[in-house]
N, C-alpha and C positions, 0 to 999 in steps of 0.2 A: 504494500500500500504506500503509495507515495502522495504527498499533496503541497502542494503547489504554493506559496504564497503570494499573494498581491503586491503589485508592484505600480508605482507610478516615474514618471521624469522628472522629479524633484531633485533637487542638489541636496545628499544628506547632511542639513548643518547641524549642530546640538546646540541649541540655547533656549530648550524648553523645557524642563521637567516640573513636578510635582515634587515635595515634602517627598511623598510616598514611592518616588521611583528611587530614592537615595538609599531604600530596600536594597533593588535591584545592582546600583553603580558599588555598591560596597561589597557586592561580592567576587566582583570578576580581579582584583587585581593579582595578579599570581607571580610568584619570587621568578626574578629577575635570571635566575639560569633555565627558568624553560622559554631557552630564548627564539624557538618557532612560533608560540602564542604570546610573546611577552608585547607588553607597551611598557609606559615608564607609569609609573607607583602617581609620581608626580602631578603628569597628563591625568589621570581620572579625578585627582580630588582636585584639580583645579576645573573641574567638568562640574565637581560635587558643589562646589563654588558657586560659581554660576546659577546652576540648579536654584539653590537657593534665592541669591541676589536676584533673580527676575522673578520671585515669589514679594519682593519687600515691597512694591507697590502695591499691592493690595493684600496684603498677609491682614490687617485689619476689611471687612465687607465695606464694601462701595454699597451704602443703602441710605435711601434717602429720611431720614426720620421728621416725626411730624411731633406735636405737642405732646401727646399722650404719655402718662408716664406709668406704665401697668405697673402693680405692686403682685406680692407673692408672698404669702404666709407660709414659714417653715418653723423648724424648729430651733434656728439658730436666728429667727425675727423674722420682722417685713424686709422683703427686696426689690427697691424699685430699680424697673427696667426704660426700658425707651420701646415708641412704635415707628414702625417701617411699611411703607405702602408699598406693595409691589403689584402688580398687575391688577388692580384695585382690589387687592386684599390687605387688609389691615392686620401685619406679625407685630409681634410681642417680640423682644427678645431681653434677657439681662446675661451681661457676660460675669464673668471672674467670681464667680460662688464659689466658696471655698466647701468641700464633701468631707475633709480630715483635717486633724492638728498638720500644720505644717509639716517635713521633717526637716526641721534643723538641729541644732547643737546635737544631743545626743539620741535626737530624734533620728537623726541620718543613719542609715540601712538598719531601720527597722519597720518592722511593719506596720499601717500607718492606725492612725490611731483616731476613735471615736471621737468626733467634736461636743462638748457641753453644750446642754440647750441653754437657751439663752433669748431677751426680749431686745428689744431696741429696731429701729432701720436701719437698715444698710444702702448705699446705692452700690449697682451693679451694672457699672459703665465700663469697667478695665479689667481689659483679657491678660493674661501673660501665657507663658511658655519655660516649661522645663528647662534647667540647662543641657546644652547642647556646644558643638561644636563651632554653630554657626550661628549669628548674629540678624535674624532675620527681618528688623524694624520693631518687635515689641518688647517687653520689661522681661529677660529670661530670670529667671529666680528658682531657688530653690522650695521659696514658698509658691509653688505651682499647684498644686493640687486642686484644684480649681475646675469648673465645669462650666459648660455653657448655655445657655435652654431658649428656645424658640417653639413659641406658640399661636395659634391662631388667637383671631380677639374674642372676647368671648369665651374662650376655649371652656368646658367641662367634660372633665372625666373619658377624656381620649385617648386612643392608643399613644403609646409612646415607640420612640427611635434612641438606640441608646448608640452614637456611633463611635466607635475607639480607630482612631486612626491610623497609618504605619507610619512606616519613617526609618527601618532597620532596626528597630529598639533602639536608635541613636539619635535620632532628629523627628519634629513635627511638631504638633500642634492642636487641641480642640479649635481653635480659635479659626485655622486656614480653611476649615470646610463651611463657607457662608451655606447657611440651612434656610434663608428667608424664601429663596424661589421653589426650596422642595416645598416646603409648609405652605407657601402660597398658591404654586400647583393643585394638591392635596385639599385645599378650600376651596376654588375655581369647579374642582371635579366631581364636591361634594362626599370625600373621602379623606377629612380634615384628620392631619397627625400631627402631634408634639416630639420637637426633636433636641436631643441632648446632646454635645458635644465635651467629649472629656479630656484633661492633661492625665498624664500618668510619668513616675520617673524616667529616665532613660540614661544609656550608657549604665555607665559603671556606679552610677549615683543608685540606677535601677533594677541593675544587675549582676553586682557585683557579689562572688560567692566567698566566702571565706571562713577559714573552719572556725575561728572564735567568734565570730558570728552567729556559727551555727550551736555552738554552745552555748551561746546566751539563752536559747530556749526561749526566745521570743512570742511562739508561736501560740495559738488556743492553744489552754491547757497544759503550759509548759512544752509544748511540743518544739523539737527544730524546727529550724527552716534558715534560709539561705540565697541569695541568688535571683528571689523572684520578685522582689520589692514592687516593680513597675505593677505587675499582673495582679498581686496583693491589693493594691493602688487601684485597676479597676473593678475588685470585688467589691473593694469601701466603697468606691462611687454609684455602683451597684446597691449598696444596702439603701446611701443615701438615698437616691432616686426613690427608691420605693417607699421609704418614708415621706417624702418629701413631695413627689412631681403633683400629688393634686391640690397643693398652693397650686400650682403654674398650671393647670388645667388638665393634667394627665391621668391616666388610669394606671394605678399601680398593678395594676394584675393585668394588663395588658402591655407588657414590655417584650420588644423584641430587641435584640444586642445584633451590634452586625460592627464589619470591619473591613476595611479593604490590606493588601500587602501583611508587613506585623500587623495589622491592626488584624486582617484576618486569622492569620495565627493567633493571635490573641482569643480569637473567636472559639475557636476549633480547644485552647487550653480550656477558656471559659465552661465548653461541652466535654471536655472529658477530665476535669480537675475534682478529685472526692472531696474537695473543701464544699462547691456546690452546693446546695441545697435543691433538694427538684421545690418549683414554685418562684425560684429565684428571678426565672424569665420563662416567657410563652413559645418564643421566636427565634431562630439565627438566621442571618446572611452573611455571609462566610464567601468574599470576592477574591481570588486569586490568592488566598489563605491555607490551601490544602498543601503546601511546599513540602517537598521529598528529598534528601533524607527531612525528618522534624526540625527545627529549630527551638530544640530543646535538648542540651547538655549532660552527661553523668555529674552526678557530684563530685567527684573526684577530680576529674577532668576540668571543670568549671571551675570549683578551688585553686587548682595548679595555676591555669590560663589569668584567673584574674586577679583574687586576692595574694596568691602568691606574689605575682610576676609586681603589683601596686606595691607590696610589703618592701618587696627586692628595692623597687624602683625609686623609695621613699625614705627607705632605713626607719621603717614604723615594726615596732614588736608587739605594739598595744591594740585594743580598737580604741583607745581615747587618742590615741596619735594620728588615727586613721579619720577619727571624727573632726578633729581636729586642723586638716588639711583644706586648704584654699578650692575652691571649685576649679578653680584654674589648673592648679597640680594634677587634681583627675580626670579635666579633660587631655593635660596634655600627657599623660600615663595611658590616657585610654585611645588618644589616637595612634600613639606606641602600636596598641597591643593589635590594633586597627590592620597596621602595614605588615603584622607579622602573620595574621590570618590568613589562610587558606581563601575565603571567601569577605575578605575587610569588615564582617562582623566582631564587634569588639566584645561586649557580651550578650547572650541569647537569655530565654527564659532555664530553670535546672531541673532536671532530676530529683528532687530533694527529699521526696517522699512525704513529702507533706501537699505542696500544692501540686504537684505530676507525680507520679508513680509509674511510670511508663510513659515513650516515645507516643504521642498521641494517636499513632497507626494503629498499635499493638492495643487500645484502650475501644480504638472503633473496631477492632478483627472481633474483643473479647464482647463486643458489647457494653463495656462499660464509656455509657455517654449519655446524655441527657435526651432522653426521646421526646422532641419537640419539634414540628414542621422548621425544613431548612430549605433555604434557599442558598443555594451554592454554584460557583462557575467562575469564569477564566476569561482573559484576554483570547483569540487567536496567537499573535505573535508573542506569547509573553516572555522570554529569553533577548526578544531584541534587543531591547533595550540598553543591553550592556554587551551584548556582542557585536554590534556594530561599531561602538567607538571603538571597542577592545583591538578589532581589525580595518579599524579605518572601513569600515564597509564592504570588504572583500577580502575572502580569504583562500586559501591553497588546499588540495586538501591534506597535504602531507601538514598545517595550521592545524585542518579539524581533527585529522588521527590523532596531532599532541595532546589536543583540549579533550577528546576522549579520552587517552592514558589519564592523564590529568582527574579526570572526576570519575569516571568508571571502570570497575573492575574487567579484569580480562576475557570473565564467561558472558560480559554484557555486551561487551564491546565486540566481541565472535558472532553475540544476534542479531545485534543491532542492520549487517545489512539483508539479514534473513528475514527480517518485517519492512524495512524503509529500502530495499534495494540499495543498488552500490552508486557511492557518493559522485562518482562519475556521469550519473547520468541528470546532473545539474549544472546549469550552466556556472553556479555562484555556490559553494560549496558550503559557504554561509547561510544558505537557504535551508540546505540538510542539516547542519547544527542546528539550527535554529527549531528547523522541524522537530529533531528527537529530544533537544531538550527544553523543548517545552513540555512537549509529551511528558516526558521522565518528570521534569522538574513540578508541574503544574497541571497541566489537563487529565493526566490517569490519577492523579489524586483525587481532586475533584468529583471523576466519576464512583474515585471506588467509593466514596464519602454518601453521593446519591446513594449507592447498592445497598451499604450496612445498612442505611436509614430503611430503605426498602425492606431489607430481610425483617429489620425486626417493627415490618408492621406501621412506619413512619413514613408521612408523607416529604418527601422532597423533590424541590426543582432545579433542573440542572439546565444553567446556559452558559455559553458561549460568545461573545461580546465579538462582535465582527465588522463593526461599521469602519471601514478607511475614510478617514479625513483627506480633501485634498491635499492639504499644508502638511502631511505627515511628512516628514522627508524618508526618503525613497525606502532605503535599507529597513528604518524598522517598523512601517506595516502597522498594525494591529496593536501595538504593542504595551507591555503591563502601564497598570494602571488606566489606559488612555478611558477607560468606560467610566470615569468620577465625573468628568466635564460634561455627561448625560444627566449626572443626578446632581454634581454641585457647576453648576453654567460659570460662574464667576474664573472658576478653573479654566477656562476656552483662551484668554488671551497669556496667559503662563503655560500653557501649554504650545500655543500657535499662536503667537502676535499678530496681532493684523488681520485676523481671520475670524468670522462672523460664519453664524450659523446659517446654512440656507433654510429654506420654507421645509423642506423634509425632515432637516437633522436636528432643529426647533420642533416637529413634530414628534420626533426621536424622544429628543430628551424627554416632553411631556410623557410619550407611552410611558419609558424606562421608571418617570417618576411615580406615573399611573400602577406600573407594576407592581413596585417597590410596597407604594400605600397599602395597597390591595391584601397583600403577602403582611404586610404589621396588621390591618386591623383584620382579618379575616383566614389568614394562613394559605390564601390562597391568589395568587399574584392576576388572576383575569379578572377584565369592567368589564361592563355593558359598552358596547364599541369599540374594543382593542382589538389590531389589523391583525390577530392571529390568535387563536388559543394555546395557549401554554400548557399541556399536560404533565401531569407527575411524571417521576420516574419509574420506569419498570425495568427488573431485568430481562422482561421478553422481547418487551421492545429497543431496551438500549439508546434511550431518547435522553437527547439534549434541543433546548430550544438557541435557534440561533435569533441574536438581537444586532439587526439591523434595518436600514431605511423601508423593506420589504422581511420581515420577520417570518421564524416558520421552525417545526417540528424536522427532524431529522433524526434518524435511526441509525446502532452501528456506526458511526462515525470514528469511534475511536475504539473498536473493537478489535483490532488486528495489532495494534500497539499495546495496549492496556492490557490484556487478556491475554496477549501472547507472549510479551516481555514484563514490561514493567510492573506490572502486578504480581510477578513472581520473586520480586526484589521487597515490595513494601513492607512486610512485617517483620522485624527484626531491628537488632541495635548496630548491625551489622551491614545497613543499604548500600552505602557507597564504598570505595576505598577513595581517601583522600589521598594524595601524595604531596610529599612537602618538596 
């Protein structure tokens, strides 16, 4: 089975990305003697750069607000917000609620902690943003914890949108995904939702493992833990919400969690972490989230890579020495640990046996996950994105055999042209990386995530994200993340400058947001008038829906890859061989 990607005569330039493609740009940079795939270390984070810096124009929403100043009853007081008319719907929105104690002083890598209730107002005008590497126009802080809510006017007792963003576990933002045109979509349509936008730690602030850490016994109950701070981080925001969103007009018992990139991984942790509680949430959507191997650590492993290598890096013996340390010190320790990666992940979520217990595969093989309708799916191109720059947009294929040694073991790399044929018979050999490992990396996960839902009795939908933009440039197509500019619009000129949506792809977006709503308050993603019916997944059918300008059902598509290779690799601690 071979297939083909979409190609236009664009010049491929990079000066577009999202937060959430900075996922993808951190993990291609690979040690400088495998010098048939190499580029320079340097070349990509100056990419990484960029990425950001054409986000700082609007990293705060372009929306025009009007006099109203909606207030919200919680348990930590009134919070007044500001309103914003969009398509003459009248949003609600208040940024920077804080969900937890800060973590600073000796609050930092621990897990975060319940806020006292408390009377008084607050305004809720100033977003910030975790620390991070990059500097993207708003207040980074460590006091981030913070969330953000948009609701219709009016609003009572709605489904809610709980979205956790990605960013590599290293970079992003609640703040970057303007929610005013979803929510205002979602009222226009008659299928009105309340949407939440959360911070959570990151890097090594978020993820950092280390065994006196883990002996602090921080956890419920005395229990350890370690390593997982950020994802801890969106359990708390989680508790909050449910206490809290019907101040802001929400239905606690109608929450759906969704993510795109980490934020999806985060997702897919969310459904198989036994901290959990079933009731916690109704819903997932889980966007290009299924990532193969897990982006989750042994404890052992993660101690070594990050507490250790910071210890080393710091001449710290204590955790008051560790607490103690400048945010600056950890990011510049963490962009270290950054260029020594295999995939420029500094740290991931762990192993700990507290919040994971198992590589999130081995949890959906067992059945152990939260059975609650999902919505799940993928980019077509989603590997481009960083295989493009990586080879300048063209590669040999004596390039793609390296980058296979490089990530795949040798009984994979023998099938590999027993399912996709031999690399020679593409003009751009790039096209075939690109093809298998997307496959490997992103589309057979995805599906097998539909299957287990199916085996045990759960509905879910599986799609496909396939719209090409003109403005794409050429080489990457389809590619990760690009399906956010359907549901957050504001994303379109960070993405593509200068490029405006035509009458179809303005139609696009509404479906997409149409769908979205559909799936939070009802579990199930089709309206009255949407240009194609979306059906569950089945394993007879082997159905994924594709989303584009002409949308539609499709069968087997990914059968001959999935079924025949890469699903033979998923369940194990053992998927890939990396080579250093």
């Amino acid at each position: 089975m071979i297939r083909e990607e979409k190609k236009d005569n664009r010049a491929c330039v990079i000066i577009y990305r999202s937060l959430t493609t900075l996922y993808i740009y951190k993990r291609v940079i690979y040690e400088n003697a495998k010098k048939n795939i190499m580029t320079s270390s340097m070349y990509i984070l100056k990419i990484n750069v960029l990425a950001v810096l054409v986000l700082i124009p609007s990293i705060i929403p372009s929306i025009v607000a009007n006099n109203k100043l909606p207030r919200a009853q919680t348990k930590q007081g009134n919070y007044i917000g500001r309103q914003a008319s969009i398509n003459g719907a009248n949003v609600n929105y208040w940024y920077g609620i804080p969900y937890a104690q800060q973590p600073i002083g000796n609050l930092r890598w621990m897990p975060p902690q319940v806020l006292s209730t408390s009377n008084g107002t607050n305004i809720a005008y100033s977003p910030n943003a975790c620390p991070q590497a990059f500097n993207f126009g708003i207040l980074l802080t460590e006091a981030c914890l913070t969330l953000n809510v948009y609701a219709p006017e009016n609003a009572i007792n709605l489904p809610v949108y709980v979205w956790i963003h990605g960013g590599s576990f290293i970079a992003g933002a609640g703040i970057a995904f303007n929610a005013t045109p979803f929510v205002s979509t979602s009222m226009n349509y008659s299928v009105p939702i309340v949407i939440v936008t959360i911070n959570y730690r990151l890097g090594f602030l978020g993820f950092l493992a280390d065994q006196q850490f883990y002996d602090e016994k921080s956890g419920i109950n005395n229990r350890s833990t370690t390593g997982n701070y950020g994802i801890l981080d969106q359990m708390m925001a989680l508790d909050w919400i449910k206490k809290n969103i019907a101040g802001f007009g929400g239905d606690p018992e109608q929450i759906t969690i969704g993510g795109e990139s980490a934020g999806g991984v985060s997702i897919s942790i969310l459904l198989t972490s036994p901290l959990i509680k079933s009731g916690t949430y109704q819903r997932a959507i889980v966007e290009s989230g299924t990532i193969w191997p897990n982006f989750a650590t042994p404890l052992p492993t993660a101690i070594n890579n990050t507490g250790n290598f910071l210890r080393t890096a710091v001449n710290c013996t204590t955790t008051q020495c560790l607490r103690n340390l400048t945010v600056d010190q950890i990011i510049a320790i963490q962009n270290i640990v950054a260029l020594k990666n295999l995939f420029q992940v500094a740290a991931s979520p762990v192993i700990d046996g507290y919040v994971l217990n198992d590589i999130m595969e081995n949890s959906y093989a067992r059945g152990d996950f939260q059975k609650v309708p999902l919505l799940v799916g993928t980019t077509t191109n989603e590997t481009s994105t960083f295989t493009c720059p990586l080879f300048n947009n063209s590669a040999t294929i004596e390039q793609v055999q390296a980058f296979f040694n490089s990530v795949y073991n040798a009984t994979m790399i023998s099938q590999i042209p027993e399912i996709y044929g031999p690399i020679s018979t593409y003009d751009n050999p790039l096209s075939y990386l690109n093809l298998v490992y997307s496959d490997s990396w992103a589309h057979c996960g995805s599906r097998r995530i539909a299957n287990k839902f199916f085996t045990y009795g759960v509905p879910s939908y599986l799609f496909t994200y396939h719209h090409l933009i003109p403005a794409a440039p050429t080489c990457f197509g389809v590619s990760h993340a690009t399906e956010l500019i359907m549901l957050f619009p504001s994303f379109l000129h960070d993405f593509y400058p200068n490029y405006n949506f035509t009458t179809s792809e303005q139609q696009l977006s509404t479906n997409m947001m149409l769908y979205w709503a559909n799936f939070i308050r009802t579990s199930n993603p089709n309206f009255e008038g949407s240009p194609a019916n979306w059906d569950p997944y089945t394993i007879a059918s082997d159905n994924d829906f594709v989303l584009d300008i002409i949308p539609k059902m499709r069968n087997s598509y990914y059968n001959a890859s999935c079924s025949y290779l890469w699903d033979s690799y998923a369940v194990t601690n053992n998927t890939m061989t990396h080579r250093a």
